[in-house]
BAPA-361960 format. One record per residue: x, y, z of N, C-alpha, C, CB in turn; residue in one letter; residue number from 1. Coordinates in nm, 2 decimals. Glycine has a CB too. Layout:
% residues N
> n_xx,n_yy,n_zz,ca_xx,ca_yy,ca_zz,c_xx,c_yy,c_zz,cb_xx,cb_yy,cb_zz,rest,nr
> X,Y,Z,X,Y,Z,X,Y,Z,X,Y,Z,a,NUM
...
END
This chain:
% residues 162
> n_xx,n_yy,n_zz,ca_xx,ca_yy,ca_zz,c_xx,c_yy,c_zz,cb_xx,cb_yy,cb_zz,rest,nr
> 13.35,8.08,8.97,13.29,8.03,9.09,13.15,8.08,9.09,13.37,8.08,9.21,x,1
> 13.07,8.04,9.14,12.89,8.05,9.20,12.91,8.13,9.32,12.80,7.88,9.26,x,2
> 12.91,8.26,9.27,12.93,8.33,9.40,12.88,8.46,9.33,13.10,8.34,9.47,x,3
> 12.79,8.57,9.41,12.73,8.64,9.33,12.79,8.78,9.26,12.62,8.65,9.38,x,4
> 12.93,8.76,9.25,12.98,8.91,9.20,13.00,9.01,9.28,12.89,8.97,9.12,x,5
> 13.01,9.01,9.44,13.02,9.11,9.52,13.18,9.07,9.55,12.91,9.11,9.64,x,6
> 13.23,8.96,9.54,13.35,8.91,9.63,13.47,8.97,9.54,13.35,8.72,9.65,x,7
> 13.54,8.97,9.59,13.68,8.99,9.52,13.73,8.86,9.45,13.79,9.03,9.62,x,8
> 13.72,8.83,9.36,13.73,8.68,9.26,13.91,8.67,9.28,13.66,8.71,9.03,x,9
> 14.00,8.80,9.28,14.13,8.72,9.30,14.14,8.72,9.49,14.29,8.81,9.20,x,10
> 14.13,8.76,9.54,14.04,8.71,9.69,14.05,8.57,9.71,13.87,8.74,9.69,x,11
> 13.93,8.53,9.66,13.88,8.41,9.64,13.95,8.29,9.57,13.78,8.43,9.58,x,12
> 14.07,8.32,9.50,14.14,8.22,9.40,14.23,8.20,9.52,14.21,8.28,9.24,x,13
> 14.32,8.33,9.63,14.42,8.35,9.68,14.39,8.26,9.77,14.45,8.47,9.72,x,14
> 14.26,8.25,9.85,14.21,8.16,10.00,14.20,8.00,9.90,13.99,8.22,10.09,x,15
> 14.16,7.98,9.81,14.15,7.84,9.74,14.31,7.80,9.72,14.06,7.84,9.57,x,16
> 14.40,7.89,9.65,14.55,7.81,9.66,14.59,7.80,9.83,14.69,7.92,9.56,x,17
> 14.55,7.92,9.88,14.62,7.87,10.03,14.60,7.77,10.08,14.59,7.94,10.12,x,18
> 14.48,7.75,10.09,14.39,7.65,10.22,14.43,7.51,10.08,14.12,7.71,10.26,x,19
> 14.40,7.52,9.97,14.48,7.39,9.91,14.65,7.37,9.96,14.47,7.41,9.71,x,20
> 14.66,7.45,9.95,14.82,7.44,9.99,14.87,7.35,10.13,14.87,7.59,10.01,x,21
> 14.78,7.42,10.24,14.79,7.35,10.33,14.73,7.24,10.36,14.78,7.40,10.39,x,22
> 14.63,7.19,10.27,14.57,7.05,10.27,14.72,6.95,10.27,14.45,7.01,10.12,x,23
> 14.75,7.03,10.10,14.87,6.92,10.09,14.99,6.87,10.13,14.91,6.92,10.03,x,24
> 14.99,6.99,10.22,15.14,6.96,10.31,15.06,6.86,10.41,15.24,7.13,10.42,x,25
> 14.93,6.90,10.41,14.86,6.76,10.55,14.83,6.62,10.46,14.64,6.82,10.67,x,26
> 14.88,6.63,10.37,14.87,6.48,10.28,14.78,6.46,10.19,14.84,6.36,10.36,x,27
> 14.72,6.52,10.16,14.59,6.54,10.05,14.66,6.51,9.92,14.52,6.70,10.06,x,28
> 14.64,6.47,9.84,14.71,6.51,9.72,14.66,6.64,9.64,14.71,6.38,9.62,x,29
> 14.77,6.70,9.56,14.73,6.83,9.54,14.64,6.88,9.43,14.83,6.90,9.53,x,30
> 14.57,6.82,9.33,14.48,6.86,9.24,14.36,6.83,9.35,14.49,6.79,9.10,x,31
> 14.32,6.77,9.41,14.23,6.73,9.52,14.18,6.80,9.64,14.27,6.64,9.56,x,32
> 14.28,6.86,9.65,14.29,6.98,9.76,14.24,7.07,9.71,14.41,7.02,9.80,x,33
> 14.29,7.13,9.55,14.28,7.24,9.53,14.09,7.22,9.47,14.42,7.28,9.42,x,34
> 14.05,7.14,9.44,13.90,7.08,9.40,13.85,7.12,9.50,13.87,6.93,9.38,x,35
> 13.86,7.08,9.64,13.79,7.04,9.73,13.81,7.21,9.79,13.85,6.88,9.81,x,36
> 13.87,7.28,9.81,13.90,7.40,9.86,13.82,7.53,9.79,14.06,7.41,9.85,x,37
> 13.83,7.50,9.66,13.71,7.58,9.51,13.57,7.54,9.58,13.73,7.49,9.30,x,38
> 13.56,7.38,9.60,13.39,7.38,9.64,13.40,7.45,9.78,13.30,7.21,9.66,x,39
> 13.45,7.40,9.84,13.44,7.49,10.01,13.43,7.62,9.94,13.60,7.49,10.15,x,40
> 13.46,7.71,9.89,13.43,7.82,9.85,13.34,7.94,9.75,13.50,7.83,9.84,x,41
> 13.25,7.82,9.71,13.17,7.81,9.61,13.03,7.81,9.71,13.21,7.68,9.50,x,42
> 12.94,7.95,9.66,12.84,7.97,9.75,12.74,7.85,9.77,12.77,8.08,9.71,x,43
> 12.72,7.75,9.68,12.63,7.60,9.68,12.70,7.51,9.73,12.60,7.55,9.55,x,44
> 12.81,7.50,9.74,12.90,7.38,9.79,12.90,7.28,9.65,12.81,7.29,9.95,x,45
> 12.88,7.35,9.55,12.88,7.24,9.45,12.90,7.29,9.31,12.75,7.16,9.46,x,46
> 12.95,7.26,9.25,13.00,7.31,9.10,12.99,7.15,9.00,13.20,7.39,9.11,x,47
> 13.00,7.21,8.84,12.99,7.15,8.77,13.16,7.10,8.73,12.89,7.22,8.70,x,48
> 13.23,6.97,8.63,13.31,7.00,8.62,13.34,7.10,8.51,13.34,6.92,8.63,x,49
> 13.29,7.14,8.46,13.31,7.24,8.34,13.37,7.37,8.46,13.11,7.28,8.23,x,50
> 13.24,7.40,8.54,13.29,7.54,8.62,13.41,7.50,8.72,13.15,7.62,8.72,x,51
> 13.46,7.42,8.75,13.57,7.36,8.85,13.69,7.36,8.76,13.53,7.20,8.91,x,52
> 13.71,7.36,8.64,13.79,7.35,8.55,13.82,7.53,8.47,13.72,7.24,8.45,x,53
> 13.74,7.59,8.47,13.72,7.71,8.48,13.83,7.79,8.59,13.57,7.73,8.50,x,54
> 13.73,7.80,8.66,13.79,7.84,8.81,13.90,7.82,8.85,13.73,7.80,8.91,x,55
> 13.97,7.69,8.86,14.13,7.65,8.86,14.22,7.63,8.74,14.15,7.53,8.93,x,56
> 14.15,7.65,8.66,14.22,7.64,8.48,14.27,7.51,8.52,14.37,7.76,8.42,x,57
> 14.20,7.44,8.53,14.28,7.25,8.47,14.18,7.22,8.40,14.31,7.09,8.59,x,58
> 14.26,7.09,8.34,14.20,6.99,8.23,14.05,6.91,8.29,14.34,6.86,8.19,x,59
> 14.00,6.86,8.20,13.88,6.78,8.26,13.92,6.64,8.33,13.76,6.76,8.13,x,60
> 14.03,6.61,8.28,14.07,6.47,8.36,14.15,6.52,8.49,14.18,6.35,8.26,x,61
> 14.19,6.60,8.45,14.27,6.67,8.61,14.12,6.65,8.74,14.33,6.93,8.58,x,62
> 14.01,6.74,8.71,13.90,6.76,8.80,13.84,6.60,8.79,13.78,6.90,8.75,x,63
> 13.86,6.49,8.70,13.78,6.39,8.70,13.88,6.32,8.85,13.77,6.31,8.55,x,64
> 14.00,6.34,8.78,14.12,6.21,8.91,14.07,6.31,9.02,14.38,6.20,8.88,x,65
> 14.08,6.41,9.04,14.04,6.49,9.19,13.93,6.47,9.25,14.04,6.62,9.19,x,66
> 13.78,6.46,9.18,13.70,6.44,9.19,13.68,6.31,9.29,13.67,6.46,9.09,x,67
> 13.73,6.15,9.17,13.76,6.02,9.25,13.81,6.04,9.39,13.86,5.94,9.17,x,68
> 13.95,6.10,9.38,14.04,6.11,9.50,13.89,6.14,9.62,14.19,6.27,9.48,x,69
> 13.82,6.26,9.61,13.78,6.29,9.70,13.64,6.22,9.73,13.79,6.41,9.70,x,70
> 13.60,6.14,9.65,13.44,6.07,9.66,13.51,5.94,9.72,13.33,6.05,9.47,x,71
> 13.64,5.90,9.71,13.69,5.79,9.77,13.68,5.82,9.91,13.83,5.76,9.71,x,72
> 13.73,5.93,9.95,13.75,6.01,10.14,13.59,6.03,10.17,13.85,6.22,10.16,x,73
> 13.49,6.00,10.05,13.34,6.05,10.10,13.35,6.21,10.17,13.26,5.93,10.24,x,74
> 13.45,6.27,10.08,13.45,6.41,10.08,13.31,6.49,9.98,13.61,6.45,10.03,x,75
> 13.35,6.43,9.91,13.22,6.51,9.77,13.12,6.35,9.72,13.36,6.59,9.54,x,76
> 13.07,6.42,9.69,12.98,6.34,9.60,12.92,6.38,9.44,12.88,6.32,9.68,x,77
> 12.88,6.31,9.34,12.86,6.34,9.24,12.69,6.32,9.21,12.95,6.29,9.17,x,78
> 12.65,6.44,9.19,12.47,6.42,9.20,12.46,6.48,9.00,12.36,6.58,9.38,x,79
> 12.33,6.43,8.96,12.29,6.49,8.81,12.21,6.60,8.83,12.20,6.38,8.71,x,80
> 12.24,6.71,8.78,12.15,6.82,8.73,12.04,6.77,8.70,12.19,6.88,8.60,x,81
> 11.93,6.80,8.73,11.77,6.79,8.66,11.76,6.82,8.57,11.68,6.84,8.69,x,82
> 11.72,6.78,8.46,11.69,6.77,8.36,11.83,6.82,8.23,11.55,6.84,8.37,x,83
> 11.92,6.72,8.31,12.07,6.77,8.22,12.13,6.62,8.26,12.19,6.95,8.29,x,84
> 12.25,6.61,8.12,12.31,6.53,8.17,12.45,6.56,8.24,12.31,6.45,8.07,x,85
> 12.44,6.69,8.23,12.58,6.71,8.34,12.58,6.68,8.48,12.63,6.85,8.35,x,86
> 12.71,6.65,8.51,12.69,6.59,8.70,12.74,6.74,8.74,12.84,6.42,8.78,x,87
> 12.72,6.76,8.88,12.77,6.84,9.02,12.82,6.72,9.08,12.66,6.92,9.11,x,88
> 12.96,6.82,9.14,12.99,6.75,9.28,12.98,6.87,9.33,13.12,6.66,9.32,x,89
> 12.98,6.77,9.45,12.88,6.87,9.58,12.96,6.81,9.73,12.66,6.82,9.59,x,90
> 13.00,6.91,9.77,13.05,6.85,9.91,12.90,6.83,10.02,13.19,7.00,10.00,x,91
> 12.96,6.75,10.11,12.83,6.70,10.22,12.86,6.71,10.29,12.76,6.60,10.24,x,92
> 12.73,6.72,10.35,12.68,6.80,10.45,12.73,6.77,10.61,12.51,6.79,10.43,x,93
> 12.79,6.84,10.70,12.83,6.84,10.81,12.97,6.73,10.75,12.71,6.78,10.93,x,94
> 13.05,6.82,10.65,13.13,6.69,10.60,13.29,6.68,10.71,13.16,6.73,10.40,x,95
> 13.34,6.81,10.80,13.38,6.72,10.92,13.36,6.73,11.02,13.48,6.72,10.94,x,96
> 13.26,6.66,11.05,13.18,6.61,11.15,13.17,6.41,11.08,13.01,6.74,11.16,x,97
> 13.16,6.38,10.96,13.15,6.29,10.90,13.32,6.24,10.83,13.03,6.33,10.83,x,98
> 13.42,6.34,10.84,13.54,6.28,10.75,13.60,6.24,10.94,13.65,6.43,10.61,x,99
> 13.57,6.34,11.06,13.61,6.27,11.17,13.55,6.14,11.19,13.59,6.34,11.29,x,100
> 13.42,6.11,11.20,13.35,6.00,11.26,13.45,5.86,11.13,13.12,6.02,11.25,x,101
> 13.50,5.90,11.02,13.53,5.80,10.93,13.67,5.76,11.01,13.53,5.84,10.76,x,102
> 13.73,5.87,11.07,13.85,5.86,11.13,13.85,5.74,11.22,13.89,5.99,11.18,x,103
> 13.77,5.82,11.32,13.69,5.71,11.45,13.72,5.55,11.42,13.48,5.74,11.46,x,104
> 13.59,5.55,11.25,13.61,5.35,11.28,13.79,5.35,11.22,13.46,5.21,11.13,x,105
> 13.83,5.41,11.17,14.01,5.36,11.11,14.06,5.36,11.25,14.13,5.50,10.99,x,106
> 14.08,5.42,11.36,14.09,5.42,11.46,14.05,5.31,11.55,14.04,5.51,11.47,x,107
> 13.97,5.27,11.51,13.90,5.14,11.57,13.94,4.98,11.54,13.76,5.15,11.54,x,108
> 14.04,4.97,11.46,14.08,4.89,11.33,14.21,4.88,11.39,14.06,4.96,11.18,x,109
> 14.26,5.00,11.40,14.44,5.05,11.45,14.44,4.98,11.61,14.48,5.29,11.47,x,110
> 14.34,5.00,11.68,14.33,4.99,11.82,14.32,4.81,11.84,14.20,5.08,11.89,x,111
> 14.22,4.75,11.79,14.25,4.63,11.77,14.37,4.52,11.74,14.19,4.63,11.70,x,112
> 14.42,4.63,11.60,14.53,4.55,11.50,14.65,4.51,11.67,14.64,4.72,11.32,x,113
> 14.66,4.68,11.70,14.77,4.71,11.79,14.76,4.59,11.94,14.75,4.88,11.82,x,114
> 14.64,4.59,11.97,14.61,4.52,12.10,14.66,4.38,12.06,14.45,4.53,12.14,x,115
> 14.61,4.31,11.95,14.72,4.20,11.89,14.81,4.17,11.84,14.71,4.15,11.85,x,116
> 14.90,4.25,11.79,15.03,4.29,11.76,15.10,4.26,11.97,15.02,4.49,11.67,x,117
> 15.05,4.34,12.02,15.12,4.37,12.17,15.10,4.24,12.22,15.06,4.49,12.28,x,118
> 14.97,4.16,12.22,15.01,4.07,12.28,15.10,3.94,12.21,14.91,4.05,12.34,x,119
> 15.06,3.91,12.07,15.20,3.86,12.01,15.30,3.88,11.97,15.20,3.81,11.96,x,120
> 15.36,3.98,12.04,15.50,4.01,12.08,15.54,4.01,12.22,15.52,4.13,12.03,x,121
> 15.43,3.98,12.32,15.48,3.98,12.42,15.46,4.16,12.48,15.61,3.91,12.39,x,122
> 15.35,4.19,12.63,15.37,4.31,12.68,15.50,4.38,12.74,15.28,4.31,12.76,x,123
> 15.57,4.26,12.79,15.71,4.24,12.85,15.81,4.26,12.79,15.75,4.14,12.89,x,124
> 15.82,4.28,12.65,15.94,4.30,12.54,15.92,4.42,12.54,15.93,4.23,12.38,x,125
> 16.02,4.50,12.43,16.03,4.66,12.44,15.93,4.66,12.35,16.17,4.76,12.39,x,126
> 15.91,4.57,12.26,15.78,4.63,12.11,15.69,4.63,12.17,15.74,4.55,11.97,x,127
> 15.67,4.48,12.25,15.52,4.47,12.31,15.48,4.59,12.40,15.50,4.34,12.40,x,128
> 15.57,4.65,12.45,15.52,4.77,12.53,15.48,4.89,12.47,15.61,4.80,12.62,x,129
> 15.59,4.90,12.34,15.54,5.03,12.25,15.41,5.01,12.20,15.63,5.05,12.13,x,130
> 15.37,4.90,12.13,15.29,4.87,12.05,15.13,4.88,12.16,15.34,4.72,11.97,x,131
> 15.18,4.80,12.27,15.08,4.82,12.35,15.07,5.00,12.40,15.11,4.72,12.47,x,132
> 15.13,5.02,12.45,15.14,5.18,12.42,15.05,5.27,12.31,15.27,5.20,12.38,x,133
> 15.08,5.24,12.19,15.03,5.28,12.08,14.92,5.26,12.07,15.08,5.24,11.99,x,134
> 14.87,5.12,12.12,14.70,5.08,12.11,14.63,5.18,12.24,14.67,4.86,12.15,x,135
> 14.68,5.16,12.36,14.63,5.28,12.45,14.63,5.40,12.41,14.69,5.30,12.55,x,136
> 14.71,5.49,12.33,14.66,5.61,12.31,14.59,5.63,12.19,14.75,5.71,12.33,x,137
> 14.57,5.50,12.10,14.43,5.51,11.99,14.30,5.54,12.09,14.40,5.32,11.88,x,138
> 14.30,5.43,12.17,14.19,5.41,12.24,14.14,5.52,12.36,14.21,5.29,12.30,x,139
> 14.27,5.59,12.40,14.24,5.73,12.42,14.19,5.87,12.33,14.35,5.77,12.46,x,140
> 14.24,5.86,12.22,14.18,5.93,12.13,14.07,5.89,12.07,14.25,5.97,12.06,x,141
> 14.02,5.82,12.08,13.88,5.78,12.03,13.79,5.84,12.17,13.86,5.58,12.00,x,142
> 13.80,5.78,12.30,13.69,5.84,12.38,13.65,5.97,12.38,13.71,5.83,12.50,x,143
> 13.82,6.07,12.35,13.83,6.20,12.36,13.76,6.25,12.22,13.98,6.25,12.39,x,144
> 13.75,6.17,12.16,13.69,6.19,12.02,13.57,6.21,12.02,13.70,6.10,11.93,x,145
> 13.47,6.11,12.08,13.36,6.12,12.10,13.29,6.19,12.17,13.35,6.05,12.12,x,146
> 13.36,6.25,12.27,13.30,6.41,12.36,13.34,6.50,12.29,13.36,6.45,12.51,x,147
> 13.45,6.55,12.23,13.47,6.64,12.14,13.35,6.61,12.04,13.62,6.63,12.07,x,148
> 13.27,6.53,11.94,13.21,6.57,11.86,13.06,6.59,11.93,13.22,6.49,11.76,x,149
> 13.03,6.54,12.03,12.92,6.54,12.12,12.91,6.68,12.15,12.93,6.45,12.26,x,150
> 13.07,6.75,12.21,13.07,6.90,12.24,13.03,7.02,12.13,13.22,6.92,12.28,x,151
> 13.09,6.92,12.02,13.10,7.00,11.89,12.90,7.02,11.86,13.21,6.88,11.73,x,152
> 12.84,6.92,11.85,12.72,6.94,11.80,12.67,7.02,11.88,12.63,6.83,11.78,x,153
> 12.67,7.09,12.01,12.60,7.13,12.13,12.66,7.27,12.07,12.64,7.05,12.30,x,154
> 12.80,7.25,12.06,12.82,7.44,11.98,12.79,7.48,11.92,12.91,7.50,11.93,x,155
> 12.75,7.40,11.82,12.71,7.41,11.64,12.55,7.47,11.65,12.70,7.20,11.52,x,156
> 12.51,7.44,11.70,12.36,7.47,11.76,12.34,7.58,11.86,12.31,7.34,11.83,x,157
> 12.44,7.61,11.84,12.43,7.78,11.93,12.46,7.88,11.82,12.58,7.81,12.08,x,158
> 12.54,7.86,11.74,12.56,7.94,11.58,12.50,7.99,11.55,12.58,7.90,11.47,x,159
> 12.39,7.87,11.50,12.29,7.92,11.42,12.32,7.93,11.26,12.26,8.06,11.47,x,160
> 12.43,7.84,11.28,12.42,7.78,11.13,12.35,7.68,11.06,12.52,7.74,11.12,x,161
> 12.30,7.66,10.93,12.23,7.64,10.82,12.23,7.48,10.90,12.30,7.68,10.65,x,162
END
C-alpha cells in the first residue's frame, strides 16, 4: 500500500478485509469490494495494478474483473501515469456524494416504472395499491434524498476536509 511506513500494515490489511467484507454482504461482489476498500485505504486514493495485486495477493485478472466491476458503478476510474505506460485506478472524488446522486436517477426510473405499473393494474386492486405504494415511498426517498445531500455538503464544509 502508498502509505508512508508509520501505519501498522497488518492493521491496514485487517480494516481492508473487514470493510470488504461488509461491502459484500451489501451486494458488492467480493474481489471488488476487496479493490475498492485497499484504494479507500491507500494514502492517494489510487494504486497501480501491479501494487493492488501486491497488497491483496491476487492475480492481475482478478484486479482487472474488479477493477471493470467498479468503473462500471463509476466507483474508480482508470487514469495513465505520466510518462509510463502503466494505468492507476483512482477512486473519485466526493465518490459518495456521487455513487448516491447515481442512486437518485435509478430511483427516478423505479418511481416512474412503478407509477405505470399502478395505474395499469388498476389503484383499486391489491397490486395496484402496493405498487402504487411502492412508487410513493421511491418518491419519498428521493425528496429526503435531496436535503440529506444538501445537509451533507453544508457539514462537509465545516470539517475542513480536502
Amino acid at each position: 500500500m502508498d502509505y508512508d511506513g508509520t501505519r501498522d500494515g497488518e492493521a491496514v490489511s485487517r480494516f481492508v478485509e473487514r470493510f470488504a467484507a461488509q461491502l459484500t454482504e451489501a451486494g458488492m461482489q467480493r474481489m471488488a469490494a476487496r479493490v475498492f476498500a485497499c484504494l479507500l485505504a491507500s494514502d492517494g486514493g489510487a494504486m497501480t495494478s501491479a501494487e493492488l495485486g501486491a497488497a491483496l495477493r491476487i492475480s492481475p485478472a482478478a484486479v482487472s474483473g474488479a477493477v471493470a466491476y467498479l468503473a462500471q458503478l463509476d466507483m474508480v476510474s482508470r487514469e495513465r501515469e505520466p510518462g509510463s505506460r502503466r494505468d492507476r485506478y483512482v477512486l473519485h472524488n466526493e465518490l459518495w456524494y456521487e455513487t448516491f446522486t447515481r442512486r437518485d436517477q435509478a430511483l427516478t426510473r423505479f418511481e416512474q416504472t412503478l407509477r405505470e405499473g399502478a395505474a395499469g393494474l388498476g389503484t383499486d386492486t391489491p397490486a395496484g395499491a402496493r405498487v402504487a405504494e411502492t412508487a410513493a415511498f421511491f418518491e419519498f426517498l428521493q425528496h429526503e434524498m435531496h436535503g440529506l445531500m444538501d445537509r451533507w455538503r453544508t457539514h462537509r464544509a465545516t470539517l475542513g476536509l480536502p
